[in-house]
C-alpha positions in Angstrom: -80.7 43.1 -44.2 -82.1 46.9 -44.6 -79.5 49.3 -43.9 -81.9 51.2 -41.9 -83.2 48.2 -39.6 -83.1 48.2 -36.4 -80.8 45.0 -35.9 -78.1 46.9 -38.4 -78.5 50.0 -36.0 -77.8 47.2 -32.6 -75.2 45.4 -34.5 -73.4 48.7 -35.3 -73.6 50.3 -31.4 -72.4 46.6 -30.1 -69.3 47.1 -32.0 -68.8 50.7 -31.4 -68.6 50.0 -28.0 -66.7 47.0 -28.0 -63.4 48.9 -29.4 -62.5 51.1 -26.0 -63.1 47.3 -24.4 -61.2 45.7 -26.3 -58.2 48.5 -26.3 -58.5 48.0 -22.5 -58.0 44.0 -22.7 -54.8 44.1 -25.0 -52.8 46.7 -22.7 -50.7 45.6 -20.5 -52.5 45.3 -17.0 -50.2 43.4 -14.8 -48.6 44.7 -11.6 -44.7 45.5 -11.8 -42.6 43.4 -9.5 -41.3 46.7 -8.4 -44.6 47.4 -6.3 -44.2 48.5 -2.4 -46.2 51.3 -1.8 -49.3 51.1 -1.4 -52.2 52.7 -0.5 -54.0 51.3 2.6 -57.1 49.3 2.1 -60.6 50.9 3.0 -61.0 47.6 4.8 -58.2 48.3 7.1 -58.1 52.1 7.2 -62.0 52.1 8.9 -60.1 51.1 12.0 -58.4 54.0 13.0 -57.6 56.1 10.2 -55.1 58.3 12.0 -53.0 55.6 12.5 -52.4 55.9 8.5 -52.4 59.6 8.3 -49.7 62.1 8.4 -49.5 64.6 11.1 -47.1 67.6 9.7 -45.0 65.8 6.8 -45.9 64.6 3.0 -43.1 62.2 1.9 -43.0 61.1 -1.7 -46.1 61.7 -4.4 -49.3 60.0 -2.1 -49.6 63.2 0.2 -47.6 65.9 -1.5 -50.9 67.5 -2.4 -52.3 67.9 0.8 -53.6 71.5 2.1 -52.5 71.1 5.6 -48.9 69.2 5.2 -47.8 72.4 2.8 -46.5 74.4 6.1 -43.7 72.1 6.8 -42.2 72.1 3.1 -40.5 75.3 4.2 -38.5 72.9 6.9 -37.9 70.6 3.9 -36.4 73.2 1.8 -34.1 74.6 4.5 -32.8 70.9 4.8 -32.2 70.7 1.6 -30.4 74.0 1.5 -28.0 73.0 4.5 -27.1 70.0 2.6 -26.2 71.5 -0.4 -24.3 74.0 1.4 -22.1 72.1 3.1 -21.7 69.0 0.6 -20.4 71.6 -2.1 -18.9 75.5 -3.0 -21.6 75.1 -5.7 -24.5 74.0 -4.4 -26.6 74.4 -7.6 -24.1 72.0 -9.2 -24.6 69.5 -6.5 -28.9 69.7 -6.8 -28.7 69.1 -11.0 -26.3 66.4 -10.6 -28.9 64.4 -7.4 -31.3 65.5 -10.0 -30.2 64.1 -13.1 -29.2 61.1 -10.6 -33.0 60.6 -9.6 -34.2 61.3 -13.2 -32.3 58.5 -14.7 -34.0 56.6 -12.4 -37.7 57.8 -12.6 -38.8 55.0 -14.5 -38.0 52.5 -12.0 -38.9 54.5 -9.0 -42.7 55.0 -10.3 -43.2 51.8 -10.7 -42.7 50.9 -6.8 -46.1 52.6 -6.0 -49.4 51.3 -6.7 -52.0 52.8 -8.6 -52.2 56.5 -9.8 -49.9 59.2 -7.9 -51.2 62.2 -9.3 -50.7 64.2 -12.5 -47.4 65.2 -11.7 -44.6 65.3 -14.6 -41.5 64.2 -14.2 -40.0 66.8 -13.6 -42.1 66.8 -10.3 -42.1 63.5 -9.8 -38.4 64.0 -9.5 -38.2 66.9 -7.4 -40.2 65.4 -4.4 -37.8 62.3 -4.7 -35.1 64.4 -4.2 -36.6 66.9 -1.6 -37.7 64.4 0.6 -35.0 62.2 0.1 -32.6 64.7 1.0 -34.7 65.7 4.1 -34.7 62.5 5.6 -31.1 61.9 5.0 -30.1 65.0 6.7 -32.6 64.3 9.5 -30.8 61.1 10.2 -27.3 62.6 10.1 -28.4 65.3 12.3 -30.3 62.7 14.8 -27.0 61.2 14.9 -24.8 64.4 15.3 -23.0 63.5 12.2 -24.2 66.8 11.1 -24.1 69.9 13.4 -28.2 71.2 14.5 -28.8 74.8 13.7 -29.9 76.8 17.0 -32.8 77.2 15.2 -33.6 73.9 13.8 -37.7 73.6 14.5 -37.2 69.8 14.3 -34.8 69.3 17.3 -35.7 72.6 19.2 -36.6 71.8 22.6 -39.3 74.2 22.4 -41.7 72.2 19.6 -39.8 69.1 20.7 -43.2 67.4 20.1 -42.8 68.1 16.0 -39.7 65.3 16.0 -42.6 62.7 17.3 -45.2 64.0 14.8 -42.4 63.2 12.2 -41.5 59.6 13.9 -45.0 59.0 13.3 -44.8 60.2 9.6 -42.1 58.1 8.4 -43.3 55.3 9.2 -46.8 54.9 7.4 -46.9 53.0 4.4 -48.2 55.6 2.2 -45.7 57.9 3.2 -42.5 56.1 1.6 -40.3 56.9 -1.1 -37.9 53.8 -2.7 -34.9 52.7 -1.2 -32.9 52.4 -3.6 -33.8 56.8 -4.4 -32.4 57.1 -0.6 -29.4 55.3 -0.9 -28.2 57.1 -4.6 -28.8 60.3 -2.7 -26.8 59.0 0.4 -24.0 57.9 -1.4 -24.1 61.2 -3.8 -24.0 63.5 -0.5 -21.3 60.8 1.9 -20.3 62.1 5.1 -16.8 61.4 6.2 -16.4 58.7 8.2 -20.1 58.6 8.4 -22.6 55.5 9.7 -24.1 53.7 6.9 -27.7 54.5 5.4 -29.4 51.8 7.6 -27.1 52.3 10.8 -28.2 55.7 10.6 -32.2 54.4 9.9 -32.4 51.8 12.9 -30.7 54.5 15.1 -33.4 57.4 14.6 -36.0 54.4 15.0 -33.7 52.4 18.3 -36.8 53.3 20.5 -39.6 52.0 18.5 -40.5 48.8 19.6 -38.2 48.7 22.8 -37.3 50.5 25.6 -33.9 49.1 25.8 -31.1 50.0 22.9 -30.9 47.5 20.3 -28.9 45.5 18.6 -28.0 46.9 15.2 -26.5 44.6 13.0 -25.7 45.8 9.4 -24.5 43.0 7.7 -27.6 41.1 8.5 -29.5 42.6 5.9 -26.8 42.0 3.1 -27.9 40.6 0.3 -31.6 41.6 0.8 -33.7 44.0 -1.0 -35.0 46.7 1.3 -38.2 48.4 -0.5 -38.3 51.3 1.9 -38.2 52.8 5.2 -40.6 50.8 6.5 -40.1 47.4 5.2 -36.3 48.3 6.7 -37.9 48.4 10.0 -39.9 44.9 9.2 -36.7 43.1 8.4 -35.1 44.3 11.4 -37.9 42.2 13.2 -38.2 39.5 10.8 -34.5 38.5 9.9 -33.3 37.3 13.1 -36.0 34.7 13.6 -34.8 31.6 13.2 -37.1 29.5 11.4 -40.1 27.7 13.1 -42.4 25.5 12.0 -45.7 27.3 11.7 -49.0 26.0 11.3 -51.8 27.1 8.6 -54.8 27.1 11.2 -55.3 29.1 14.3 -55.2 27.4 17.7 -57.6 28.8 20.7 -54.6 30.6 22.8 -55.7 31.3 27.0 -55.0 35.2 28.4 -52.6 35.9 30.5 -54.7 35.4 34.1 -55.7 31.9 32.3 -51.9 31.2 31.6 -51.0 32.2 35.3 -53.7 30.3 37.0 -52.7 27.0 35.2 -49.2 27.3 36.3 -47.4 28.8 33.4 -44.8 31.5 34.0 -44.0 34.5 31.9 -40.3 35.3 31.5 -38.9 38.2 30.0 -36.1 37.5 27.4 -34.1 39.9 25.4 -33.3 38.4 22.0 -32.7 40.9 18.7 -36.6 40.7 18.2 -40.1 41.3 20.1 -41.7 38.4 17.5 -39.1 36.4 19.4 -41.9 34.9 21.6 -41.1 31.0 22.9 -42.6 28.2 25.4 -39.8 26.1 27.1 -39.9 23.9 30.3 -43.4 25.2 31.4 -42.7 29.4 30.7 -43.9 31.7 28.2 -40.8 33.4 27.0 -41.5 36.8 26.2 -39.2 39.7 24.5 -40.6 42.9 26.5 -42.5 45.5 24.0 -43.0 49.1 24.5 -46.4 50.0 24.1 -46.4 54.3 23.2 -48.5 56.4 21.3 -46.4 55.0 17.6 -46.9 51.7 18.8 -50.1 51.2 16.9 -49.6 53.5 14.3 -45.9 51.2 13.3 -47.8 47.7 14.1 -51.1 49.2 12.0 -48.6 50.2 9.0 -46.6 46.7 9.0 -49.8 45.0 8.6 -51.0 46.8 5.8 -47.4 46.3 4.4 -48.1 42.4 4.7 -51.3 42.6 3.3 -50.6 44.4 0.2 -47.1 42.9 -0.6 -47.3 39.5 -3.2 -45.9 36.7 -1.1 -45.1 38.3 1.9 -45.6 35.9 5.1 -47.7 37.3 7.8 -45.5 37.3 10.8 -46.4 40.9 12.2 -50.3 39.9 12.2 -49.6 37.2 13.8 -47.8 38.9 16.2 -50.9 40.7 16.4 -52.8 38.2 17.0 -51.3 36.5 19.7 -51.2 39.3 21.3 -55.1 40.2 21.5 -55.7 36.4 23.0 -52.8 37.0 25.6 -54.6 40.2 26.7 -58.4 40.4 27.2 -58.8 42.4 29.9 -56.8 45.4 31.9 -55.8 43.3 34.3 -54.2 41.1 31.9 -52.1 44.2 31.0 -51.1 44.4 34.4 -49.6 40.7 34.9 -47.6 41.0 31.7 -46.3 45.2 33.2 -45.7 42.6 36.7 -43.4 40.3 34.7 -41.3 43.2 33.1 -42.8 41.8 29.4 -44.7 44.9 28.7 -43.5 48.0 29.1 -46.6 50.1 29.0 -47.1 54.0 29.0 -50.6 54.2 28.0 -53.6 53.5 30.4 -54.5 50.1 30.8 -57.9 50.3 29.4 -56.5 52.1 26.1 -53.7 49.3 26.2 -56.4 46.4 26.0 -58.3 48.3 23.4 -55.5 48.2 21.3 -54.5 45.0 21.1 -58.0 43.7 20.9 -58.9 45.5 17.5 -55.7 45.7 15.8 -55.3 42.4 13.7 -59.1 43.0 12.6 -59.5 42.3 8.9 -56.3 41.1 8.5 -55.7 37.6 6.6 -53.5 35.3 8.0 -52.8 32.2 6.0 -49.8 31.2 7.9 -50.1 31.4 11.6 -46.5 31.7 12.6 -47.1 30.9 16.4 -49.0 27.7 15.8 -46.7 25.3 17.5 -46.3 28.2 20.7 -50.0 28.0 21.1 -50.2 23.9 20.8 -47.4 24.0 23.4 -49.2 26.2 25.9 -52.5 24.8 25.5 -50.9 21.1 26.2 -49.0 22.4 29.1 -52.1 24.0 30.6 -54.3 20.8 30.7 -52.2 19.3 33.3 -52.6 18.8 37.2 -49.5 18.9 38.2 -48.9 23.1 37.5 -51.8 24.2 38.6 -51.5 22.6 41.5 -48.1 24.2 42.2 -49.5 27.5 41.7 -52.4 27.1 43.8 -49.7 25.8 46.6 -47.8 28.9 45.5 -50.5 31.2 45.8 -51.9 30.3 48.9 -49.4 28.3 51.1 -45.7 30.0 50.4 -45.9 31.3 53.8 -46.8 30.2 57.4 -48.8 33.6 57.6 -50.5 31.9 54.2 -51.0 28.0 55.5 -52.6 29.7 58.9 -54.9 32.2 57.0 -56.1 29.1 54.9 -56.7 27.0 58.1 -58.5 29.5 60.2 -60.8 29.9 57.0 -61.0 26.6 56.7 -62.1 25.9 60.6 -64.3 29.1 60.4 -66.1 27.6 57.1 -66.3 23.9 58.9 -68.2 25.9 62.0 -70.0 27.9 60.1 -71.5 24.3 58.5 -71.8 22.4 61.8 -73.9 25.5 63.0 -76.2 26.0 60.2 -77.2 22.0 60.4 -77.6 21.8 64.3 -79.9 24.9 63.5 -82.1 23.2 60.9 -82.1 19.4 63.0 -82.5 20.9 66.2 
């Protein structure tokens, strides 16, 4: 062949091109087992994107960049600055030893978060691990008095109290999260006497999030398992004291709650150490009560996307979810669950039912953990026997109820006899 044909001239851009290819192909492209951070999916973030937006606070690399979180870096700093202060005479000391601390462990920390964070070095890379880090612990020990509040403080100053919910909110989307493990070196490097352990301390700011009523907080329950982050701490605490059920891999048609009243079925509040807790037994629907707030979509929004992106993690909160939106179709749905003291609602009905009805939406469930709930239910609600009790219940529970029903019932009877004596005669 001519070294000025045309095929030599092909042959010779095919191959030039195939070397950047083929550098590609031998790297090393999978994803570390590390991986818990994630940004959320386009597919999920169309639904209501401030639900996975901070308000006032970057925490970790994802957001650190942004123009209008920059204000409240100044309340970051002066956290960090207390801390220092009191942990040590020499608080410079103190910040290169959590430093060097964090460093040793940069490696392992950038691998927990997916995809690119930025140019930052690692010298960066450290120092919002440790700012932030050291700003949420201190919040914590604060929220908990462990730590006295500065007079001061524009976090827990009753006169911008609303900049403590803006932060509740912040902490709790996925894409704001820094590794757990960073939190607890800096915890343990900065130990308060006599102080409440790193998740005590957690579950405590959080006690209010999915209940009105204090909860349980049981430490030692999460021995032995590998929290990723702040939020995944909050999943556990939802997850680990389910006992395990026997779940289906399909999804079963599941009646609203008028539905469910009308065929006899009772709601029943409960109060076990979880809202997934949700049972049928001896023809009621047992129910933990759930506090429905303004972070009540933003938390159950952010635990989806948590499921969705995690390898191998089992889809319990969407099905939550999911249940949920059948149970309620309409206000007044809303209102017989707020009647029988299993939702505990401070939003407006309308904005209650809107909620639930689009919040599992483009969420894969493979596992539907309430499967054998909904068989149960749907079984129950076929027969004669409850609905008939209701409708006795409903319209003959009193002797002001039976006489109503009778006088009807003559007025209708008269009503007939004089309509056909109309038409014959």
């Amino acid at each position: 062949m001519e070294p000025n044909s045309p095929h030599s001239q092909v042959t010779i851009s095919i191959e030039s091109s195939a070397s950047p290819f083929e550098s590609m192909l031998s790297g090393d492209l999978s994803m570390s087992s590390r991986v818990c951070i994630f940004r959320i999916p386009k597919i999920l973030h169309r639904h209501n994107p401030q639900a996975y937006e901070p308000n006032a606070f970057s925490i970790g690399p994802f957001r650190c960049g942004d123009d209008n979180l920059k204000p409240t870096q100044k309340i970051k700093m002066k956290y960090l600055q207390g801390l220092l202060r009191r942990r040590s005479t020499n608080s410079m000391e103190l910040l290169r030893n959590l430093t060097g601390a964090v460093r040793a462990m940069e490696q392992e920390a950038r691998q927990c978060y997916a995809g690119p964070i930025g140019n930052s070095s690692v010298e960066e890379f450290v120092e919002i691990l440790v700012l932030d880090g050291c700003f949420i612990i201190e919040l914590f020990r604060k929220d908990a008095d462990e730590v006295t509040k500065d007079p001061d403080d524009p976090i827990f100053s009753m006169s911008i109290a609303c900049l403590l919910e803006f932060l509740k909110h912040d902490l709790i989307l996925l894409e704001n999260q820094i590794p757990w493990p960073v939190l607890e070196l800096l915890f343990n490097m900065t130990m308060v006497p006599e102080g409440k352990s790193l998740i005590e301390l957690a579950l405590e700011f959080f006690g209010n999030m999915f209940s009105s009523s204090k909860p349980t907080i049981k430490p030692n329950q999460f021995a032995n398992k590998e929290i990723k982050h702040i939020l995944d701490l909050l999943r556990l605490s939802l997850i680990l004291p389910l006992e395990p059920l026997n779940t289906g891999s399909g999804w079963q048609p599941f009646p609203y709650a008028r539905k469910i009243k009308g065929s006899g079925i009772k709601f029943k509040k409960v109060a076990p150490d979880t809202i997934l807790d949700i049972r049928f037994s001896n023809g009621s629907l047992e129910i933990p009560p759930l506090l429905v707030q303004e972070t009540t979509e933003t938390i159950f929004r952010n635990l989806i996307g948590l499921e969705q992106c995690l390898p191998n993690c089992p889809s319990i909160i969407a099905s939550y979810a999911k249940l949920m939106d059948n149970l309620i179709n309409t206000p007044e749905d809303v209102e017989i669950l707020c009647d029988n003291d299993v939702l505990d609602n401070w939003l407006n009905p309308g904005d209650a039912t809107r909620f639930f009805n689009k919040l599992h939406h483009d969420a894969y469930v493979k596992t539907f953990y309430y499967h054998n709930v909904c068989q149960q239910v749907n079984s129950y609600s076929k027969r004669w026997w409850p609905k008939l009790r209701y409708f006795y219940t409903k319209y003959f529970s009193t002797p002001w109820a039976i006489v109503s029903q009778v006088v009807a019932l003559i007025l209708l009877i008269l009503g007939f006899l004089q309509t056909y004596y109309t038409i014959t005669g």
